[in-house]
C-alpha positions as CSV (number, residue, x, y, z in Angstrom):
1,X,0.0,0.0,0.0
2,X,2.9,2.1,0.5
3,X,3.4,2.7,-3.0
4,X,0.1,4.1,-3.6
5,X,0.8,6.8,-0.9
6,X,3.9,7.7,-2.3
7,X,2.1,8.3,-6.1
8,X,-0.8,9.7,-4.2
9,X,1.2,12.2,-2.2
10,X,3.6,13.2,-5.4
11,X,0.3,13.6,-7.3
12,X,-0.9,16.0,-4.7
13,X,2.3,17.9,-4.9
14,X,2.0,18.2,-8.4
15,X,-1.4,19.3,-8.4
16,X,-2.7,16.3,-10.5
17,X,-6.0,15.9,-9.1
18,X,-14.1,-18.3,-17.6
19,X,-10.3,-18.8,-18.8
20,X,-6.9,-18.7,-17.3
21,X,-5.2,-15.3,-18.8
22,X,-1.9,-17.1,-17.9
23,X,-0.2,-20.5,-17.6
24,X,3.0,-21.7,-15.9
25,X,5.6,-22.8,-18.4
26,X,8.1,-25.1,-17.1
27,X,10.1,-28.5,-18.8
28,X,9.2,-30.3,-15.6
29,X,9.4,-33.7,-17.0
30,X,12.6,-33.5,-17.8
31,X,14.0,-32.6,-14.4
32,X,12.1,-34.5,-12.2
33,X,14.1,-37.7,-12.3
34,X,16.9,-35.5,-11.1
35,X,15.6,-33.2,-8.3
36,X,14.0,-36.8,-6.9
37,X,17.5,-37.9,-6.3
38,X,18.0,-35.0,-4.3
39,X,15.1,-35.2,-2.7
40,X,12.5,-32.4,-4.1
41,X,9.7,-32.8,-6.1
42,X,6.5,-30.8,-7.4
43,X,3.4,-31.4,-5.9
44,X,0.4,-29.7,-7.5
45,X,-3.6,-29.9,-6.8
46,X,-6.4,-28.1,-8.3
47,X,-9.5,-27.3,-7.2
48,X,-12.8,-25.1,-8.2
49,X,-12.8,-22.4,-6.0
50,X,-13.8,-19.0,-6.6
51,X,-15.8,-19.1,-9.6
52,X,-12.6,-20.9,-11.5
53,X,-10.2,-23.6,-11.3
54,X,-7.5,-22.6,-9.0
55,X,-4.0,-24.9,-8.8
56,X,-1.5,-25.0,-6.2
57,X,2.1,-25.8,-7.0
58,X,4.6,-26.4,-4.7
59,X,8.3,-27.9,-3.8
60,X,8.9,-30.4,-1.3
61,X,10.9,-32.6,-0.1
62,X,8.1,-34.6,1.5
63,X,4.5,-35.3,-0.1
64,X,2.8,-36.1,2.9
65,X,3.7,-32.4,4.2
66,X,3.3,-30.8,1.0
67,X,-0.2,-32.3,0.6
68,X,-1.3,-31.1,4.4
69,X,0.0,-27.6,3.4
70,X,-2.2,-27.8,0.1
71,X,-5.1,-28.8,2.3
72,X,-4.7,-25.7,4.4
73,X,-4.1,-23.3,1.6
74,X,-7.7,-24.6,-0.2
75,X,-8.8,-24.6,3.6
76,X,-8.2,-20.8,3.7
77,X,-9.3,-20.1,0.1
78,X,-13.0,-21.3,1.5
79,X,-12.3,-19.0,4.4
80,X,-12.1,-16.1,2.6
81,X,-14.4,-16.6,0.0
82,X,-17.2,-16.9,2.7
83,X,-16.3,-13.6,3.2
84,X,-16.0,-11.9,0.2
85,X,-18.9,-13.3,-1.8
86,X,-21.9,-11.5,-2.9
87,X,-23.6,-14.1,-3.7
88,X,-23.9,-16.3,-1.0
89,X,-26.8,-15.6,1.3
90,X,-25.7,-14.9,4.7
91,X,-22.1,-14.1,3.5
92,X,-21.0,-10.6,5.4
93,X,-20.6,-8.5,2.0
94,X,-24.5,-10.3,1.3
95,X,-25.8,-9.0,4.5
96,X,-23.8,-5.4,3.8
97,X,-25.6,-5.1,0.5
98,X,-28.8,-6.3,1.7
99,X,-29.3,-3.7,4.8
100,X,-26.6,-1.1,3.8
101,X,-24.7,-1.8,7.3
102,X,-22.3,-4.1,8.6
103,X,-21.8,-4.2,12.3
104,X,-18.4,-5.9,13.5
105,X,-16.9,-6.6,10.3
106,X,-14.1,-8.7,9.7
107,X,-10.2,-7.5,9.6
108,X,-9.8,-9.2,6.1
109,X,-13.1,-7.5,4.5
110,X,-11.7,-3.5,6.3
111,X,-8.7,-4.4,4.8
112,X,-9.5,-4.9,1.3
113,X,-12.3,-2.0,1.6
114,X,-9.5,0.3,3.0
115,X,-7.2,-1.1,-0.4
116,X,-10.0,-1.1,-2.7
117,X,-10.6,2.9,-1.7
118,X,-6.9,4.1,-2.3
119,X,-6.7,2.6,-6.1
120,X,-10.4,4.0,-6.2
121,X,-8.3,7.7,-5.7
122,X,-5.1,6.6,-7.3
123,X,-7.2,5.8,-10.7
124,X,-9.9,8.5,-10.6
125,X,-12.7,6.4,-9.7
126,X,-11.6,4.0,-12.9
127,X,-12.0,1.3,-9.8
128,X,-14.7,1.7,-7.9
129,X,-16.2,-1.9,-5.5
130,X,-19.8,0.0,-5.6
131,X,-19.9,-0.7,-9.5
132,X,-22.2,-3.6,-8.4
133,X,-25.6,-2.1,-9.3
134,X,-24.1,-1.5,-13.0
135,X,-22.7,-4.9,-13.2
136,X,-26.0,-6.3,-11.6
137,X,-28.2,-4.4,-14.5
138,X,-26.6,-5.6,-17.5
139,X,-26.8,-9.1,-16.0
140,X,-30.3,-9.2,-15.2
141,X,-30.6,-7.1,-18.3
142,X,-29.4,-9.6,-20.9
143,X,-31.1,-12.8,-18.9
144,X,-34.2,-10.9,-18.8
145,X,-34.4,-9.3,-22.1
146,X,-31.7,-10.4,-24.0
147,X,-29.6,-6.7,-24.6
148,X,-28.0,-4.1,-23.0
149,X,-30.2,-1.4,-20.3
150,X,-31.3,1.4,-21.5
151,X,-29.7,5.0,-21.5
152,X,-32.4,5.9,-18.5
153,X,-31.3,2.5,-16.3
154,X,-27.6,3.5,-16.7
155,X,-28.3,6.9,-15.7
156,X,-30.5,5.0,-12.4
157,X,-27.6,2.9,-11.4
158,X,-24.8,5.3,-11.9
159,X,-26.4,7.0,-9.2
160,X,-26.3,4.5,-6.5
161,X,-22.6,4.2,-7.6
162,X,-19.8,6.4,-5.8
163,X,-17.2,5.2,-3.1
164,X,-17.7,8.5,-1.2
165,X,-20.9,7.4,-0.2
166,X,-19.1,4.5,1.8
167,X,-18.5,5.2,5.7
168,X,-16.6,2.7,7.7
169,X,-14.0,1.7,10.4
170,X,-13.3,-1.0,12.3
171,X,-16.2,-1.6,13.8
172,X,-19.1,-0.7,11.0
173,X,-19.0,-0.2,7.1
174,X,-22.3,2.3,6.2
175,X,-23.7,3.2,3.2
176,X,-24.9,6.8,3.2
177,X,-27.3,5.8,-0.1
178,X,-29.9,3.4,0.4
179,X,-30.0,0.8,-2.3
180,X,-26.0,1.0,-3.3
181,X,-24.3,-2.4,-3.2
182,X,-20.8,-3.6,-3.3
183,X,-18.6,-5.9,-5.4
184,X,-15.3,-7.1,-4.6
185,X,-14.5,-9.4,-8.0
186,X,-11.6,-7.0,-8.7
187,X,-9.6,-7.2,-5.9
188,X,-10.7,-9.9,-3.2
189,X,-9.5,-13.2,-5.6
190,X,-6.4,-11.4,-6.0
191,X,-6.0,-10.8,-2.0
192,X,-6.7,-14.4,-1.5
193,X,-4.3,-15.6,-3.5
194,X,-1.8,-13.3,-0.9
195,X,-3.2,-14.8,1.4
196,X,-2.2,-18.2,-0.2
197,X,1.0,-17.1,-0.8
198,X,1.3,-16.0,2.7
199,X,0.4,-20.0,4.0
200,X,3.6,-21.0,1.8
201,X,6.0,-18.6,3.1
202,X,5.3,-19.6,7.0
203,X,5.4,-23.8,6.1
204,X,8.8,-22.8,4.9
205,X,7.8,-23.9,1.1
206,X,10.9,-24.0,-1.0
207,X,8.6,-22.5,-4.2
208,X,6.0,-22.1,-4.7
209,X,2.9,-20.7,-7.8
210,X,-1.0,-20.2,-7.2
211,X,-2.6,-20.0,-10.3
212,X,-5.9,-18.6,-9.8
213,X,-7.5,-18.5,-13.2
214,X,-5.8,-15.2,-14.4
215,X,-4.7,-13.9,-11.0
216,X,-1.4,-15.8,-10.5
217,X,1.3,-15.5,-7.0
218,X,4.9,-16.6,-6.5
219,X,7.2,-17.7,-3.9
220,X,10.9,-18.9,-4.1
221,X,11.9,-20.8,-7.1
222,X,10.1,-23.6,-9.5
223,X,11.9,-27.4,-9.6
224,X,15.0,-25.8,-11.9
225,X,16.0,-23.3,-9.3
226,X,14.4,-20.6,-11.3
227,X,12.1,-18.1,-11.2
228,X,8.7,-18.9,-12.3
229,X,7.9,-18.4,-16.4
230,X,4.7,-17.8,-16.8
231,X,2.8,-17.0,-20.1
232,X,0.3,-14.1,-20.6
233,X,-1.9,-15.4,-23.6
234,X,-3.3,-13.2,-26.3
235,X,-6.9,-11.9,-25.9
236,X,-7.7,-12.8,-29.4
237,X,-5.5,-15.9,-30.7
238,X,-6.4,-19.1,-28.8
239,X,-3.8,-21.5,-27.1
240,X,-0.9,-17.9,-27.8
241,X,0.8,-15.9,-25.7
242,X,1.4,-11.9,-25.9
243,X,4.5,-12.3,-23.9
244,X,6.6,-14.9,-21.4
245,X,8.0,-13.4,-18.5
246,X,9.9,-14.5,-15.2
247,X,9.0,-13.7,-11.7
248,X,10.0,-15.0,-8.3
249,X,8.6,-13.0,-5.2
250,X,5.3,-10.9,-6.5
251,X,2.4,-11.5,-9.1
252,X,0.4,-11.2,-11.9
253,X,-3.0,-10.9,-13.2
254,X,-5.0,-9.9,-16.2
255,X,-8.0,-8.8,-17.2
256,X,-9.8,-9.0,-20.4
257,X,-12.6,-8.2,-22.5
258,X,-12.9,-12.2,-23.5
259,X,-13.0,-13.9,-20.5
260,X,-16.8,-13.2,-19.5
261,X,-18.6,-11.2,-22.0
262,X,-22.2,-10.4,-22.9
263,X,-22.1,-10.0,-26.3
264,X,-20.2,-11.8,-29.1
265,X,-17.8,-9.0,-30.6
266,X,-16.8,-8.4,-27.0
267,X,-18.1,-5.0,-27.2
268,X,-20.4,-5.8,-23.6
269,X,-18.5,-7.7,-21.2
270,X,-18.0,-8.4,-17.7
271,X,-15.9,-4.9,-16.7
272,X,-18.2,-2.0,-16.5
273,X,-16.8,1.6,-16.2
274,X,-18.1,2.5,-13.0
275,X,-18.2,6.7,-14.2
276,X,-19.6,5.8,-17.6
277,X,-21.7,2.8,-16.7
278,X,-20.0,0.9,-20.3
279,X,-17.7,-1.3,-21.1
280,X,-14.3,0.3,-22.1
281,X,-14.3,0.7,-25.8
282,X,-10.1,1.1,-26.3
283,X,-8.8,-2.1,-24.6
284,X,-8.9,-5.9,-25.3
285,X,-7.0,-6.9,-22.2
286,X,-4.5,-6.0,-19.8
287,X,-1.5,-8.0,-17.7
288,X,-0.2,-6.2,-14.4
289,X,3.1,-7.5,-12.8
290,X,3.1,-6.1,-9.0
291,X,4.6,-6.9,-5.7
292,X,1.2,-8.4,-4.6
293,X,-1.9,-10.0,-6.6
294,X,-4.2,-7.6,-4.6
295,X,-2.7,-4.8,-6.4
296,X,-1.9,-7.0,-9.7
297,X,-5.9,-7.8,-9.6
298,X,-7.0,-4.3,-9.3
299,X,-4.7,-2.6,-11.4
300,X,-5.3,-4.5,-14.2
301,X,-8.8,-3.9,-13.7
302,X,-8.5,-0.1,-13.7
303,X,-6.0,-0.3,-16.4
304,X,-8.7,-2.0,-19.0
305,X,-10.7,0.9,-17.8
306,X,-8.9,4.1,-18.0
307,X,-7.1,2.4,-21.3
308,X,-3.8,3.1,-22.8
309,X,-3.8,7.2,-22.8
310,X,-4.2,7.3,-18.7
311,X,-3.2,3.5,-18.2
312,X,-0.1,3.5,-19.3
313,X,1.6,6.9,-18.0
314,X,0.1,5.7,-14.2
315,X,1.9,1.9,-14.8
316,X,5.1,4.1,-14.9
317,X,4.5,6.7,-12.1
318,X,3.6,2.8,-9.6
319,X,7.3,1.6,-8.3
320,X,7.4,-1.9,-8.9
321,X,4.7,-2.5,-11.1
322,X,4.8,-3.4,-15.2
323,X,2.2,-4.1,-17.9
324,X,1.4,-5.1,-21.1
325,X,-1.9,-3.6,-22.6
326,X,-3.4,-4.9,-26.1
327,X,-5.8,-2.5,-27.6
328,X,-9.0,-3.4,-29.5
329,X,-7.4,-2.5,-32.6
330,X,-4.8,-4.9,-31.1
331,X,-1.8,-2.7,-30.7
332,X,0.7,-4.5,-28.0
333,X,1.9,-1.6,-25.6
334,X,4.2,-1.9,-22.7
335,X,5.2,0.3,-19.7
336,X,8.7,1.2,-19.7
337,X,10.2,-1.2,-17.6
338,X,7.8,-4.2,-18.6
339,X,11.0,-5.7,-20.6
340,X,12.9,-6.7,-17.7
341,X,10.5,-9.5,-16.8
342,X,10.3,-11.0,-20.0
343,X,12.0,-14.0,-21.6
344,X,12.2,-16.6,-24.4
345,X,11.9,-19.8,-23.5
């Protein structure tokens, strides 16, 4: 979070007011045979969780241990989703968006509400969590009637959208507008996989990768003593990749016009401009590389969103964080120190 304050206060100085996006590349095959002699191996599980398939990777020296760890990390991934979930009745962001309060809420759901508010001001509201009631329309929208809302229903949920109508602290979130809901789908997948990643680091995992369907965290090195390769594929060729890059400690994620959309020419999909109340027209995707996949989740999000113009220039004001953006005319652009990260195989 630190490096959002730092842009944040330089700004202020200046006066500036249903597919994996990624896949682990590795020649494990190869080594195997030798890292078992001394003693390592990969052990990997995958599981549904989260609206995806998410897959745990880690080195060990023991299965048994590796396999108790995995069960903890999936553990926690339920943990937090019971959380974070809008969808689930009883859930605490269900309850907040069905009584606009939330007495006594948990650290985690503060935490991510306190995150989720500082890229809403670091972006210009380009990342907003009360975007729900504009997501929520075109959904029921194209169930119920087949196309997108009318001008007039925009207009209707854009005004039960604005994160300065939030109030909370530790102890109660508020909204000051009856009606508003909240979403975390751009952030909270990304903070669990921290949280994941976290698990790993205290069971003294050697390496270790979460793949969680486009959100993606790393830890130490893979079974060649490398950093993890990892492939960002192409929003508009199947089974290709826009770039392989490398990373050891931090993540990535990406977001995309074609991995949920409403409409076959991707023109309507599932990321909504939350001060427009459309889907971006500029971008086809976007791949953030950041220290965390909190901020890698987000960030790509807002990046799709505010589009190459505003996009790129704030990649390169954020220490420690790269992208690659494709637009829809398919134009492959890169902040300026996106290069170190990549590779050829």
């Amino acid at each position: 979070m630190e490096l959002f304050q730092a842009v944040m206060k330089r700004r202020k100085a200046l006066r500036i007011a249903g597919i994996s996006a990624m896949a682990a590349i590795s020649g494990l095959g190869i080594v195997r045979s030798f890292l078992a002699e001394v003693g390592f191996d990969l052990i990997r599980e995958t599981r549904p969780k989260m609206g995806t398939l998410v897959t745990i990777s880690v080195v060990h020296r023991d299965t048994a241990i590796a396999r108790a760890i995995l069960d903890e990390a999936f553990t926690e991934i339920d943990r937090l989703e019971n959380l974070f979930s809008r969808h689930r009745e009883g859930t605490p962001v269900w309850v907040l968006n069905q009584e606009g309060i939330l007495e006594n809420p948990a650290p985690e759901i503060v935490e991510v509400l306190r995150h989720s508010l500082e890229i809403d001001a670091l972006t210009d509201g380009a990342f907003d969590v009360s975007v729900a009631p504009l997501i929520d329309l075109y959904s029921n929208s194209f169930e119920e009637r087949g196309g997108v809302p009318s001008a007039a229903e925009i207009d209707n949920a854009l005004n039960l959208v604005g994160s300065e109508n939030i109030a909370f602290d530790t102890n109660k979130i508020v909204f000051k507008r009856s009606r508003m809901s909240l979403s975390f789908d751009g952030i909270a997948k990304g903070f669990i996989v921290d949280k994941v990643i976290e698990i790993l680091k205290k069971r003294g995992i050697r390496g270790g990768l979460v793949d969680a369907g486009g959100d993606m965290g790393a830890v130490g090195k893979n079974l060649l003593g490398q950093s993890w390769r990892l492939a960002i594929q192409h929003p508009r060729i199947p089974d290709s990749y826009l770039s392989l890059i490398s990373i050891g400690e931090g993540a990535v994620a990406t977001s995309g016009d074609y991995m949920q959309y409403l409409t076959e020419d991707l023109v309507v999909h599932h990321i909504i401009d939350p001060r427009l109340g459309t889907s971006p027209d500029h971008t086809s995707s976007v791949s953030v590389v950041a220290p965390t996949a909190a901020d890698a989740d987000a960030l790509s999000t807002a990046i799709l969103v505010l589009g190459p113009e505003e996009g790129i220039p704030l990649l390169n004001e954020l220490p420690g964080v790269e992208g690659i953006l494709v637009t829809k005319e398919q134009e492959i652009i890169k902040s300026e120190g996106f290069s170190r990260y990549e590779v050829t195989i």
